[in-house]
C-alpha positions in Angstrom: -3.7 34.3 26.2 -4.5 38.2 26.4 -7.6 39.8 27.4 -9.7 40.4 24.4 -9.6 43.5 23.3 -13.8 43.7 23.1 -15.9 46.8 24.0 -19.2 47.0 25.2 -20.7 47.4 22.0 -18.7 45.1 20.1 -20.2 42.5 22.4 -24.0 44.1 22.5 -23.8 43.6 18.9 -23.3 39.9 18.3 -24.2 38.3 20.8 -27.7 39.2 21.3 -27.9 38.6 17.5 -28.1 42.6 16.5 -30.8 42.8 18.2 -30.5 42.8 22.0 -32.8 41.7 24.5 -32.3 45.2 26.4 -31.1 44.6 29.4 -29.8 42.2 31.0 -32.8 40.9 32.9 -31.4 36.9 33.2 -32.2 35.1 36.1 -29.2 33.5 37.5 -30.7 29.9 39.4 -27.9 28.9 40.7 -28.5 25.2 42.2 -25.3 24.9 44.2 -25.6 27.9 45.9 -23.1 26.9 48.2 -20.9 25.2 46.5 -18.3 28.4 46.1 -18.2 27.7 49.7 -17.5 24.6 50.4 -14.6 23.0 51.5 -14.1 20.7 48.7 -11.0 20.8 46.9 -11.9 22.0 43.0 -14.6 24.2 42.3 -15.7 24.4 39.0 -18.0 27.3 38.0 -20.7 26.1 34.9 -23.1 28.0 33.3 -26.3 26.7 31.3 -29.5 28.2 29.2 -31.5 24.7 30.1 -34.7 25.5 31.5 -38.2 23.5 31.7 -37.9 20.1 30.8 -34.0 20.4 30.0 -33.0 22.6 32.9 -34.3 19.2 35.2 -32.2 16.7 33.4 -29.6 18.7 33.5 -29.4 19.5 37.2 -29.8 15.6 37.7 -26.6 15.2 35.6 -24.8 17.4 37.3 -26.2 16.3 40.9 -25.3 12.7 39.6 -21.1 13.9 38.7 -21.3 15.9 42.7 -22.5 12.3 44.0 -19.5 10.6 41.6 -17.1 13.1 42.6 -17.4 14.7 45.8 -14.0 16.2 45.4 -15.3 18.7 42.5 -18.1 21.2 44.2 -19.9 22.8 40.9 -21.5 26.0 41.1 -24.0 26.0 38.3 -25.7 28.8 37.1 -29.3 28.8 34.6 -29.2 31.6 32.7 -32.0 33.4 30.6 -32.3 31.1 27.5 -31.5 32.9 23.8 -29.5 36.7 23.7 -29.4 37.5 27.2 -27.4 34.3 27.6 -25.0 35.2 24.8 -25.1 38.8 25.9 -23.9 37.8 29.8 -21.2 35.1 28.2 -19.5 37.3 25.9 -19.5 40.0 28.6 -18.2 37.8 31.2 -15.4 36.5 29.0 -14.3 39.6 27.6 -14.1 41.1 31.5 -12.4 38.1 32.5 -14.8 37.2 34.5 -15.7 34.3 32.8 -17.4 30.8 34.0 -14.9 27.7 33.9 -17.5 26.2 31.7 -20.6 26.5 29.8 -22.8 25.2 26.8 -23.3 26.8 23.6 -25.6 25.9 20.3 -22.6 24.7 18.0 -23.7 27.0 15.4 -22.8 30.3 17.3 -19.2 29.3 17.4 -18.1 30.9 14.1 -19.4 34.5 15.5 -18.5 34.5 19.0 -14.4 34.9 18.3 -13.2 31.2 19.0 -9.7 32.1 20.0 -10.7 35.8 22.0 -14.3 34.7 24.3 -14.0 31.2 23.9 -10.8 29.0 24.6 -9.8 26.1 22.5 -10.1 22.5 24.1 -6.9 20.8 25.0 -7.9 17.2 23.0 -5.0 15.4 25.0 -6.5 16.3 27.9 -9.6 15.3 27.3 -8.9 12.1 26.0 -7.4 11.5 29.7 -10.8 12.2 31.0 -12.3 9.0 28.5 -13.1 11.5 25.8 -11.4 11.3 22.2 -12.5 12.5 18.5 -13.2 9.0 17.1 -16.5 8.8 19.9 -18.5 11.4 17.4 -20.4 12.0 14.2 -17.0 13.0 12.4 -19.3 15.9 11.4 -20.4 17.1 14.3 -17.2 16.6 15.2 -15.9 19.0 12.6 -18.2 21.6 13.0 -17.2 22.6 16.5 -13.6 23.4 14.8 -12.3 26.5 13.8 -8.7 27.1 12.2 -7.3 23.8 13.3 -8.6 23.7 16.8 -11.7 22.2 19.1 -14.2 25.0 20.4 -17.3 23.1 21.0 -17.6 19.3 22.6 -21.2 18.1 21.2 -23.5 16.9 23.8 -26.6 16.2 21.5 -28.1 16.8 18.1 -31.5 18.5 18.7 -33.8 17.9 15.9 -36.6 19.2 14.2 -39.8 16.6 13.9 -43.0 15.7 12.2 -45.0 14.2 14.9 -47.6 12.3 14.1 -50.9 10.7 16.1 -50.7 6.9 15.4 -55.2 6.8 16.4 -55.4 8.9 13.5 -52.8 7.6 11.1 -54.6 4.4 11.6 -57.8 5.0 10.7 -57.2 7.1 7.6 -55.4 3.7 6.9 -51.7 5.1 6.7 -49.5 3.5 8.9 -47.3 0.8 7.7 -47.1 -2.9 9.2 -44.7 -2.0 12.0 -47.2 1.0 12.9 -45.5 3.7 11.3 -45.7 6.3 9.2 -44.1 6.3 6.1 -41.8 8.8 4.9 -43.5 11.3 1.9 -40.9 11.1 -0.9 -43.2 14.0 -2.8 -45.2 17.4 -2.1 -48.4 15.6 -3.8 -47.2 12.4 -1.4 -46.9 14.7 2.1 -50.9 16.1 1.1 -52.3 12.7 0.1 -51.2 12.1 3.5 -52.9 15.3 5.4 -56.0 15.3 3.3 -56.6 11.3 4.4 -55.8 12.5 7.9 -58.3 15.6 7.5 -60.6 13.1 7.0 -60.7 11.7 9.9 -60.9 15.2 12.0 -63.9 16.9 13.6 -64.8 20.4 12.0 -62.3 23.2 12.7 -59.7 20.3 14.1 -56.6 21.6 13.0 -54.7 18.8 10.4 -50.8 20.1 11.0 -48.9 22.4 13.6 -46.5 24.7 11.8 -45.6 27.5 13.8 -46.4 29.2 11.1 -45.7 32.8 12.6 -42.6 32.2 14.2 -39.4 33.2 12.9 -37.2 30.5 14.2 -39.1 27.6 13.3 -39.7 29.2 10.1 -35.9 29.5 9.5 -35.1 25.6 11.0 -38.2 24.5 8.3 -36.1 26.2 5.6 -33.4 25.4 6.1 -34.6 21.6 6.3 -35.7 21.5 2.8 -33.6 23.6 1.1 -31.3 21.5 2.0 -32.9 18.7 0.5 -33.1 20.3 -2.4 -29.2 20.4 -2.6 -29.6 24.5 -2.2 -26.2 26.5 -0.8 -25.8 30.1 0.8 -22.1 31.2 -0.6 -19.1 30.0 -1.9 -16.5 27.8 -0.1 -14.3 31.6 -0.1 -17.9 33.1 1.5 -17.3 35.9 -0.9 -20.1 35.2 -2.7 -24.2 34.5 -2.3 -24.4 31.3 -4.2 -28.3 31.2 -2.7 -31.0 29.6 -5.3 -34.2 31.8 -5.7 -35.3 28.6 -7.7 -35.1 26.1 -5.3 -36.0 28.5 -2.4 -39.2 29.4 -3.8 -40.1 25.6 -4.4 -39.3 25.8 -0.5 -41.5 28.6 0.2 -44.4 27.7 -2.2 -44.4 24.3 -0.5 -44.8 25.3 3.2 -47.4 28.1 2.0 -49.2 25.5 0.4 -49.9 23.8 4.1 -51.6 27.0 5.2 -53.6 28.1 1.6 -55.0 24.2 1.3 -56.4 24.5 4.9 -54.7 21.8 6.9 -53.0 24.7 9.3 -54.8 26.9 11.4 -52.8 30.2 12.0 -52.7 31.0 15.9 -53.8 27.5 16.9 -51.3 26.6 19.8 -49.8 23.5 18.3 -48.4 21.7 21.1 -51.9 21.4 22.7 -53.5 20.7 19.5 -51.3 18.0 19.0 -52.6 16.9 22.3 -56.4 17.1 21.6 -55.6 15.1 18.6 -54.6 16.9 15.6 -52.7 14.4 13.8 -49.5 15.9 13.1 -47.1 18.6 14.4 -43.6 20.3 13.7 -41.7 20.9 16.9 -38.4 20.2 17.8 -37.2 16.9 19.9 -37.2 18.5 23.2 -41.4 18.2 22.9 -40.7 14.6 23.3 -41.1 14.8 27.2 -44.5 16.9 26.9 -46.0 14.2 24.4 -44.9 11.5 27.1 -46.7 12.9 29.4 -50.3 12.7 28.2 -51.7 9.6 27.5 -51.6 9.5 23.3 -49.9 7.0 21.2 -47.8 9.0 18.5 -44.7 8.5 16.6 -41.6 11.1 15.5 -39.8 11.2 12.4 -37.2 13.5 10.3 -39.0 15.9 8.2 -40.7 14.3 5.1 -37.9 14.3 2.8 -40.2 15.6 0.0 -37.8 16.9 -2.7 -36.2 13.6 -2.2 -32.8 13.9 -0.4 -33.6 13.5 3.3 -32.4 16.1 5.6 -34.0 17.7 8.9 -32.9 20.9 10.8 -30.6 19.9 13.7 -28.7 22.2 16.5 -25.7 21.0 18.7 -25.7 21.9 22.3 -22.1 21.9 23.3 -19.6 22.3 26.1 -17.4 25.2 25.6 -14.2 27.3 27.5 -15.4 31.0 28.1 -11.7 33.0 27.8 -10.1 33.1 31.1 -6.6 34.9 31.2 -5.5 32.7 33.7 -7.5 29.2 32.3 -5.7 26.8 34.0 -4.8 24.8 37.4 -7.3 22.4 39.4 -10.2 24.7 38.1 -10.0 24.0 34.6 -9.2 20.4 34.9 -12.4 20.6 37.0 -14.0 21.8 34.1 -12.4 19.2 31.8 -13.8 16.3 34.3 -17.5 17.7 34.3 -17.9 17.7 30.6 -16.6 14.4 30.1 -18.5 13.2 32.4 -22.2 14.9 31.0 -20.8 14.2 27.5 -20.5 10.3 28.4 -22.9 10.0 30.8 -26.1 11.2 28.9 -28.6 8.7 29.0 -31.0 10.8 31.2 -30.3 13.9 28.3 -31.0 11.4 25.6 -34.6 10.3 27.6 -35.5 14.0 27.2 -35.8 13.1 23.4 -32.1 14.9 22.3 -29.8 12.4 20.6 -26.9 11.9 22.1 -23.7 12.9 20.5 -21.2 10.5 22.5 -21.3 7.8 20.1 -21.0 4.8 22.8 -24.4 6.4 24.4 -26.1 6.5 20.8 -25.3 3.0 19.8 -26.5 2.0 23.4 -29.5 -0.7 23.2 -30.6 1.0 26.1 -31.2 3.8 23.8 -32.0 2.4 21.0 -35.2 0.8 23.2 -36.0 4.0 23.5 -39.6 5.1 21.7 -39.8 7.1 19.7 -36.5 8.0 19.8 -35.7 4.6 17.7 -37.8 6.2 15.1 -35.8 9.5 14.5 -32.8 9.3 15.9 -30.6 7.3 13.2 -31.5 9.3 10.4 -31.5 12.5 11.7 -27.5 11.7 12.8 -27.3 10.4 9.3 -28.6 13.2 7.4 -28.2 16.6 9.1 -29.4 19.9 7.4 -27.2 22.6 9.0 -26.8 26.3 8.6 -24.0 28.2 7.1 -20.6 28.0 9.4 -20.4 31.9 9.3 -20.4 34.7 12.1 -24.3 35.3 11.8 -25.3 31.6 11.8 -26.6 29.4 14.6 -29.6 29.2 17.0 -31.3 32.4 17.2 -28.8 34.2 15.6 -28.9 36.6 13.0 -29.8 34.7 9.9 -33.1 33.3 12.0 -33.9 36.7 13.3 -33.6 38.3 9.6 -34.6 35.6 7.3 -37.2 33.8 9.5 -39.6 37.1 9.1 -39.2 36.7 5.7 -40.5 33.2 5.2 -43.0 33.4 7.6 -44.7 36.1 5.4 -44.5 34.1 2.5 -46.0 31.2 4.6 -49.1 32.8 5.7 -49.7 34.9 2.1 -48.6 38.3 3.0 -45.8 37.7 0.3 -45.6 35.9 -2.8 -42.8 33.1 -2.2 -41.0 34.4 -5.4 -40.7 38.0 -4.0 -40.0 36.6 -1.1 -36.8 34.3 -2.0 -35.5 37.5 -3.6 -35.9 39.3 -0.2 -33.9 36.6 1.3 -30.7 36.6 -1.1 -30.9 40.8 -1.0 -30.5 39.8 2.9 -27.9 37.7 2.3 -25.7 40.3 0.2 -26.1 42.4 2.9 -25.1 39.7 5.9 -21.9 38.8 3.7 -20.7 42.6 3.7 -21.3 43.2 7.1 -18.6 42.7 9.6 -18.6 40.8 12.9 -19.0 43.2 15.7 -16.5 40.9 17.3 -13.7 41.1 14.9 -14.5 43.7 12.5 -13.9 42.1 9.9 -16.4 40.3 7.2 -16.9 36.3 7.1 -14.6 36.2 3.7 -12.0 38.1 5.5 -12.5 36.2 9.1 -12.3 32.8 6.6 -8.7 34.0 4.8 -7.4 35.0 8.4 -8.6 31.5 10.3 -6.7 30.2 7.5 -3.5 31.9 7.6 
C-alpha cells in the first residue's frame, strides 16, 4: 500500500475537526520508556488518548499483556486527548511514521481515509489471536466497516447517563421495589420526577446537572433524543439533509425546558453537585469511577426515553492500524496480539464503568455483578443512538464542534429552539457540500466511490 498522498493541510483540516488545537502541544507519557530498547523479540509501538481514570486501567491492561507475554515489549505512548491526538495520528501515518497500533472513537473512521491513514484489519488473522466477528454487537460490529473491510475493533461502548441519588429518590418516594428509578416514558413524566426531587433539596441545591454550556454534551444529549424520536440527518445516498426541524425543536424545547423551570443551575460544576447531593446528573459512563469513590448510594441508567423509543448517546473506543507502508512482519502481528488481548481481556476496562464490547466479557456474571453497571449496560447495548456514519461525524468532530453551539444557545434561552433547529439544518446543507480535507471529495461522492 502507497504512501498517502496527504499534505499538511489536508491533515490540519480534519483531523483537529476544522478547528485545530494550534500546535501540537501533546504530551507524549510514554510508560515503557524502555521498551524500544529491550531485548525482547517483538516490539510493538501503541498509542492512546486515555488519561485520568482511563489512562490507569489502561496502563494496567497493558502491564498485565507485558506480564502474559514477555516476548512482546510495548512502547505505549498517552497522547493529548481530542484534536491534538487526531492531529499527531493523521500526521504520523501520512509521514509513515506511524504507530503499529492505536485507539480511535469509532465514529471518526468515516473521515480519517480508512484505506490511506488507517489500514484495514486482516479478520483471519485476528480470529487466530481468539478474536472473530460473531463475539460483537453485529452493530458495532458494522459500524467499524467501510467499503467491505474492518477499520476499527470495538473495545467498549461509552455511554451517556442520568445518574441519580438513591437518599433522595427515596424520600421524594420514587424509587421502585428493587430501589430503582423508573424510566420516564414522557416530558410531563421526567418533571413530575425533578419537581418531587426538588422537593426534597435545600434552597439553591441544584435538582439536575446538564452541562448545559458545553458543546459536546449538548451534541451527545441531541443526538440521544432525536433519535428517539425516530429523527434522520440525510438520505441513505447522503445527498440530501433529511433533518426534521419538527422533531428537533421538540428536542430542543425539551432540554430548554430543564433550565427555564429551574431544576438546572447554569455554571454549577455538576460532578461535585452530584456529590453534595443534587439528585440527578448527565455525564457519561467514565464518571462511574468518581461516583465510586465518595461514599453516596446512586444508580445509572440510559437517558429517560421520553418521546418513547429508548435510545442514549454511545461512542466506541476502538483499536485501529495507523498506515504503515511496510505494515507487516513480527511487528504487526505484535500489534494483532495486543489488541486481542485488551479487546478480550477487559474486565478491569469494564470496572471503569465502559461496557465492554467483547461479547464473552459483557455476558460475564462477573460483570453483570457489577453495580451500577447491571443497571445500564443491557439497554444501552440494546438501543444505541449514534451519529451520522459521514466524514464530519464522531467524538469531537465537526458536527459536535458546529452543532453543539447551536443547541447549547437554545438550551440556556439565548435562542428560540425553533430558530435554532433551522440553524442546525442550514449547518447541515453546508457540512454535506463541503469536502473532506482528506479526500477532497464530499460524503455523497466518498459514499458512490467506497461503493464502487
Amino acid at each position: 500500500m502507497g504512501r498517502p498522498d496527504l499534505n499538511r493541510r489536508q491533515l490540519l483540516a480534519t483531523a483537529g475537526g476544522l478547528a485545530v488545537a494550534g500546535s501540537f502541544g501533546f504530551a507524549a507519557l510514554g510508560t515503557g520508556a524502555d521498551a524500544l530498547a529491550s531485548s525482547a523479540r517483538t516490539r510493538v509501538r501503541y498509542w492512546n488518548l486515555f488519561q485520568g481514570g482511563d489512562g490507569t486501567n489502561q496502563v494496567a491492561m497493558v502491564d498485565a499483556f507485558r506480564k502474559a507475554h514477555p516476548d512482546v515489549a510495548v512502547k505505549d505512548s498517552t497522547l493529548t486527548w481530542g484534536g491534538p491526538y487526531y492531529t499527531k495520528l493523521a500526521m504520523a501515518a501520512a509521514g509513515n511514521r506511524a504507530p503499529d497500533l492505536a485507539v480511535m472513537h469509532q465514529g471518526r473512521i468515516p473521515g480519517f481515509a480508512p484505506g490511506r491513514l488507517l489500514d484495514p484489519w486482516d479478520v483471519g488473522l485476528l480470529a487466530e489471536y481468539g478474536v472473530r466477528d460473531a463475539d460483537f454487537n453485529p452493530v458495532l460490529w458494522r459500524r467499524g466497516i467501510v467499503d467491505g473491510e474492518l477499520y476499527a475493533l470495538p473495545l467498549d461502548i461509552h455511554v451517556q447517563l442520568n445518574f441519580y441519588r438513591k437518599d433522595v429518590c427515596e424520600k421524594a418516594g420514587l424509587l421502585d421495589s428493587d430501589g430503582r428509578l423508573p424510566a420516564a416514558g414522557s416530558p410531563d413524566e421526567w418533571f413530575e420526577i425533578l419537581a418531587a426531587a426538588k422537593g426534597q433539596l435545600k434552597k439553591g441545591q441544584q435538582t439536575l446537572g446538564l452541562h448545559a454550556s458545553d458543546q459536546n454534551f449538548a451534541w451527545w444529549f441531541f443526538v440521544s433524543f432525536y433519535q428517539q424520536l425516530g429523527g434522520s440527518y440525510f438520505d441513505e445516498d447522503q445527498a440530501q439533509v433529511t433533518f426534521d426541524t419538527d422533531k428537533a425543536t421538540q428536542v430542543l424545547e425539551f432540554l430548554r425546558r430543564n433550565v427555564t423551570e429551574g431544576y438546572v443551575t447554569v455554571g454549577e460544576a455538576d460532578g461535585e453537585a452530584f456529590i453534595a447531593g443534587s439528585p440527578f446528573t448527565w455525564e457519561g459512563n467514565w464518571s462511574v469511577p468518581y461516583f465510586n469513590g465518595e461514599k453516596i448510594e446512586y444508580g445509572a441508567q440510559p437517558l429517560p426515553p421520553v418521546f418513547g423509543t429508548p435510545a442514549t448517546h454511545v461512542e466506541s473506543h476502538a483499536f485501529v492500524l495507523p498506515h504503515q507502508a511496510d505494515r507487516g512482519g513480527a511487528p504487526n502481528e505484535g500489534a494483532y496480539e495486543l489488541a486481542a488481548y485488551m479487546v478480550s481481556h477487559a474486565t478491569t476496562w469494564a470496572n471503569g464503568g465502559h461496557v465492554p464490547a467483547y461479547l464473552p466479557t459483557f455476558k460475564d456474571p462477573g460483570y453483570l455483578g457489577l453495580t451500577p453497571q447491571n443497571e445500564y449496560s443491557g439497554p444501552a447495548m440494546e438501543h444505541p443512538a449514534t451519529e451520522p456514519h459521514i466524514w464530519f461525524a464522531g467524538s469531537t468532530g465537526i458536527l459536535a464542534t458546529r452543532l453543539g453551539p447551536v443547541i447549547a444557545s437554545s438550551t440556556l434561552g439565548s435562542a428560540q429552539p425553533d430558530a435554532a433547529a433551522r440553524r442546525m439544518k442550514s449547518l447541515l446543507h453546508q457540512l454535506l457540500t463541503a469536502k473532506n480535507p482528506m479526500t477532497g471529495l464530499t460524503a455523497a461522492r466518498e459514499l458512490k466511490g467506497a461503493g464502487a
